[in-house]
N, C-alpha and C positions, 0 to 999 in steps of 0.2 A: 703486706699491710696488716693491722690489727684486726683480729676476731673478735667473736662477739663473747667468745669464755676466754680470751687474754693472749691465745695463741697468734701466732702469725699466719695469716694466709696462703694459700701455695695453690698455683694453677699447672696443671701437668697436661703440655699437648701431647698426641693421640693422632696416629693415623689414622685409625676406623672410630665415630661413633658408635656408643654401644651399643652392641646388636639383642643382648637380651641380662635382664636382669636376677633370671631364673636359677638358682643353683641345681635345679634338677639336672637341666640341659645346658648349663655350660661346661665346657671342657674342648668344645669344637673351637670356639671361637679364642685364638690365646691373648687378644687385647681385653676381653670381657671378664676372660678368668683373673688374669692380673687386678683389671680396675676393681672388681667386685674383693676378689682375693684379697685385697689390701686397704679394702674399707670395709665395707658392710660384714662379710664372712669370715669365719675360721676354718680352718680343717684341724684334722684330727690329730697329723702331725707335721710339723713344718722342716725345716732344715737348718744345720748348725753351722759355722763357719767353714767347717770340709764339705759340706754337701752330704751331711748324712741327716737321717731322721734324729726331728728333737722335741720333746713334749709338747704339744699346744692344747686342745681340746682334751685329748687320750695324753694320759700321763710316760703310758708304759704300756707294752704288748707282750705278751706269754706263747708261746706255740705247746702242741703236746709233740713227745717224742716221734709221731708220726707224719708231724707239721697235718694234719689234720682239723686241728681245729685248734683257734686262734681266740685270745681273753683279753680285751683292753681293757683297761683300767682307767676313768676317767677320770678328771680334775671338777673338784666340788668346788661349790661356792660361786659359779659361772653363771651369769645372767644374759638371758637375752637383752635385747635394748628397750623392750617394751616392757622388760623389769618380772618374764616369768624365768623361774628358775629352769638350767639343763640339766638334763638326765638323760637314762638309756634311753629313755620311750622316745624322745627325741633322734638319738642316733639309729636307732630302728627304722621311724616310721621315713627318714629321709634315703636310708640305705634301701627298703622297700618302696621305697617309689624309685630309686635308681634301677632298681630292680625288675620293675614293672611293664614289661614292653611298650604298653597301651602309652607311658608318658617319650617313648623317644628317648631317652637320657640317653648322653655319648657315653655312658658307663659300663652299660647293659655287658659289653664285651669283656671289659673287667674283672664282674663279679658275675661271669657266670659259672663260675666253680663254686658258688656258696649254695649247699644246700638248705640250710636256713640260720635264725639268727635268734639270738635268745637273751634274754635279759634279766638273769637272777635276784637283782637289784637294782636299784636308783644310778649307779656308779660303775655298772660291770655287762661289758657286753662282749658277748659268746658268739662267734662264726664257726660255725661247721661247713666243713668244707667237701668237695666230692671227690678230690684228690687231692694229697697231697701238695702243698707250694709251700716252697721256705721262705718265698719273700712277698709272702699276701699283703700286708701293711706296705711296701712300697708302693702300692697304688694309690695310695692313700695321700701321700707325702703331697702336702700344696695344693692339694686339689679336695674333689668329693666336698665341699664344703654343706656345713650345716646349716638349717636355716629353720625359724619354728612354722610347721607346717600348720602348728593349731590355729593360727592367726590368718592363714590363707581360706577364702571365705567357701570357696568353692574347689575341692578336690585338691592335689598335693601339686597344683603347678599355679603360677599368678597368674591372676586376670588381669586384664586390663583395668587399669587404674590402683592397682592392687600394689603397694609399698613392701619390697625386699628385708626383712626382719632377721637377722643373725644377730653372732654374740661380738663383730667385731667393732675395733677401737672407734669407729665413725658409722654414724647413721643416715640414712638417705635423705634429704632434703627436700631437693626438685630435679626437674629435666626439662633442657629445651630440645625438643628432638630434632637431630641433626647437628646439634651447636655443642652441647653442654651438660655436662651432670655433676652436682652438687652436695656434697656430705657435711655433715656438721658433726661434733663431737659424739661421741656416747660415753656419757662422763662416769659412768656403772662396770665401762671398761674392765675385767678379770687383771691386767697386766699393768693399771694403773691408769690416770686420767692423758689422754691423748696429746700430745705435745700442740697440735696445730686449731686453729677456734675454724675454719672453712677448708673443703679442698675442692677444688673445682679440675673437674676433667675435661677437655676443650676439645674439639676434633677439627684438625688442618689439615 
């Protein structure tokens, strides 16, 4: 059926209702990461037709000869949905609360070889690592997604009542809990305006 920005509508059932909105803490749950994953969020790098890493948020990655320590290189001109610009501080302050024990993240495991993380610029984000790993950035691939924590009112994880804010193609709507979750375009989109005007995710 028609949208309400010209698109066609699309309802995708769902064997679990979603269990959490949060990109701190999703990664347990793999219906939540998908749904979330393919509206509201971006990650840093997604995959290309083989299944290897391909630009989305982070353009490009660098290791130093030691694979020690790791440079991504971001893509400029990315907006959240709430229409503030990304940047490192952004990719930081979500990596640091993956980080963080106190929040739970299923990440924590991940990245606990990163000795910390640094931000030269607007555009360029530095992992130091505490050993060696040649494929740090695969962890990254689909996952870890960004979200603007500035907008989260209280601490780096949502509260209750509190709306999911990332850079991806669709924005959050409504929810009926147990039934339904609801995304509408984000017409500010980085990859261009979103093909569908509703998506509804239904749980049977």
């Amino acid at each position: 059926s028609g949208g309400s920005s010209g698109g066609d509508n699309l309802t995708v059932a769902t064997i679990n209702d979603l269990r959490d909105a949060d990109n701190i803490v999703l990664g347990s749950a793999a219906n939540d990461r998908v749904l979330m994953g393919s509206t509201v969020y971006d990650p840093l790098f997604a995959t290309d037709e083989h299944a290897n890493a391909a630009p989305a948020l982070a353009l490009s990655a660098d290791t130093s000869p030691d694979a020690k320590t790791w440079t991504l290189h971001l893509r400029q001109g990315v907006k959240f949905s709430n229409g503030k610009a990304f940047t490192s501080k952004d990719v930081k302050a979500n990596f640091d609360a993956f980080m963080d024990p106190a929040n739970a993240s299923s990440f924590v495991s991940n990245l606990s070889n990163v000795a910390s993380i640094e931000i030269p610029d607007d555009y360029t984000v530095v992992f130091h690592l505490k050993a060696p790993d040649s494929r740090f950035t695969a962890n990254m691939i689909e996952t870890m997604f960004i979200s603007d924590l500035d907008a989260r009112k209280s601490g780096p994880l949502l509260q209750p009542g509190e709306v999911p804010i990332g850079t991806g193609p669709y924005k959050w709507d409504s929810r009926e809990p147990g039934t339904s979750v609801t995304f509408v375009p984000n017409e500010d989109y980085w990859r261009g305006k979103p093909p569908l005007g509703k998506v509804v995710f239904k749980g049977i």
